[in-house]
N, C-alpha and C positions, 0 to 999 in steps of 0.2 A: 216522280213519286208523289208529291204533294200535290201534281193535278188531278192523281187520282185520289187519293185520298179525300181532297174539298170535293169531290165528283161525286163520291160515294157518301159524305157526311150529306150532303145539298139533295141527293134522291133518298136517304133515309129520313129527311125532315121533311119532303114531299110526301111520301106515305100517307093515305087516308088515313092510318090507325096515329100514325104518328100529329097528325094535325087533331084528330077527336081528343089524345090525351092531353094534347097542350092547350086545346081552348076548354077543356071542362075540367068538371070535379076531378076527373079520373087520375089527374097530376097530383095532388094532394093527397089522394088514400094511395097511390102508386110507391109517393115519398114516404107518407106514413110506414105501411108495409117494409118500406126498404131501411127506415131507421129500426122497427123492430127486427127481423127476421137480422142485422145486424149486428143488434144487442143481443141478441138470440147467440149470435155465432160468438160472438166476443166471449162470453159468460161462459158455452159449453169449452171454447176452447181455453177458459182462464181455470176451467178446472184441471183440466189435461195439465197445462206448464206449471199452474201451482201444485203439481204431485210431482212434473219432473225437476223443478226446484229444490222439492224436500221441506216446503212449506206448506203444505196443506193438503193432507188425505193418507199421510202414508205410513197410516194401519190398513190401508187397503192397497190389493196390488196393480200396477201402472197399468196393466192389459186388460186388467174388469173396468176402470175408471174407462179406458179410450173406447172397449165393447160395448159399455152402456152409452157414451156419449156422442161417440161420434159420428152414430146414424142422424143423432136429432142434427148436429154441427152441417153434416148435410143436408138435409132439409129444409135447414133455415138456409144454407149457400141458395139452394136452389128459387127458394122464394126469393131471396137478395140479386141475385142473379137476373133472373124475369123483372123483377121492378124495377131495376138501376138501366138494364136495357129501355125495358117502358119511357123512363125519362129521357135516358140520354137519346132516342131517335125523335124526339122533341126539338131538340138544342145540337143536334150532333156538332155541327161546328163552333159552336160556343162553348160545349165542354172538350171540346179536343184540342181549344186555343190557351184553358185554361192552366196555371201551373198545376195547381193542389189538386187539380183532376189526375195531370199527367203522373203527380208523386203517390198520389190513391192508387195509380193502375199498375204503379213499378213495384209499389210496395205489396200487393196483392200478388205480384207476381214472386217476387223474394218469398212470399209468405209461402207459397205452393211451392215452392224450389223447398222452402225449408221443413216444410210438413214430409215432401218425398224424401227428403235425405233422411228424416227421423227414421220414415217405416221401411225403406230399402236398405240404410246404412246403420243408421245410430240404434236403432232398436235389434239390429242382432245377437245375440244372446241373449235377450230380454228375460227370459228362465232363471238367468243366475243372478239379477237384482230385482225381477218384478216383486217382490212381499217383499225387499230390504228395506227399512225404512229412507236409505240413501240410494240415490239412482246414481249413474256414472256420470263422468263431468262430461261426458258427449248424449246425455239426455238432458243434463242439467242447460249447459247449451244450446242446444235447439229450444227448451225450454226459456230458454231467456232472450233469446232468438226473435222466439214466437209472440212471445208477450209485448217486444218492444214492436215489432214490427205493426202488430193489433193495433198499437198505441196509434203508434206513427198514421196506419189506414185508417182509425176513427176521427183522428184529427185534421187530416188532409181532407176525410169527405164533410166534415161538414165545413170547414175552411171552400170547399166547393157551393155550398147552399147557402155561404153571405154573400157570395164575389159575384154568383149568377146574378 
């Protein structure tokens, strides 16, 4: 499994696109983009956990806060998304040897396990606390969830961007 794995990191650094963006500018406004559209995603989703906390927003109700926010919260994924590939098929074996790479990608991964469990599980019956000012302890939860794990993925990535 690991001979393919280094197989496939070793021809995605072979890549023409992959060599343009690692010998020019392109690496640096690629990184750039990837730490905004990041702070982008943190922010929209720090508004979401601070309403499912009970700390902040809740004279308004939980499902206006995530309808207004969560298209931008996408849009910045998907910028983030494009740029972090951008870089990493530069380096692919160097960031796949990395730790705070590998705890960036588990934690990104928790994060999505824990956004689906909100909107498939925890937000069922959303009607009977969305305008409370108190959400239930399984919003509150994912809420606190969410927020550490954010933590956890901004800290790992740029713990990524001293070590490279």
């Amino acid at each position: 499994w690991s001979d393919v794995l280094a197989n496939l990191w070793a021809w995605l650094e072979a890549l023409p696109l992959a060599e343009q963006i690692g010998a020019t500018w392109w690496f640096p406004l690629l990184e750039s983009f990837h730490v905004l559209s990041s702070t982008f995603i943190v922010g929209s989703i720090l508004m979401v956990d601070l309403r499912l906390l009970n700390l902040a927003g809740t004279k308004y109700p939980v499902t206006r806060i995530i309808r207004e926010v969560i298209p931008w919260t996408y849009a910045a994924s998907a910028v983030s998304v494009l740029t972090g590939i951008g870089m990493f098929i530069t380096r692919a074996s160097r960031y796949a040897e990395i730790q705070a790479f590998q705890i960036k990608m588990a934690l990104l991964v928790l994060a999505a396990v824990n956004m689906a469990v909100f909107h498939l599980v925890s937000s069922r019956g959303i009607a009977s606390w969305d305008t409370a000012s108190s959400t239930t302890s399984a919003a509150r939860f994912a809420g606190a969830c969410s927020l550490l794990l954010w933590i956890g993925i901004m800290l790992s990535g740029r713990w990524v961007g001293h070590v490279l």
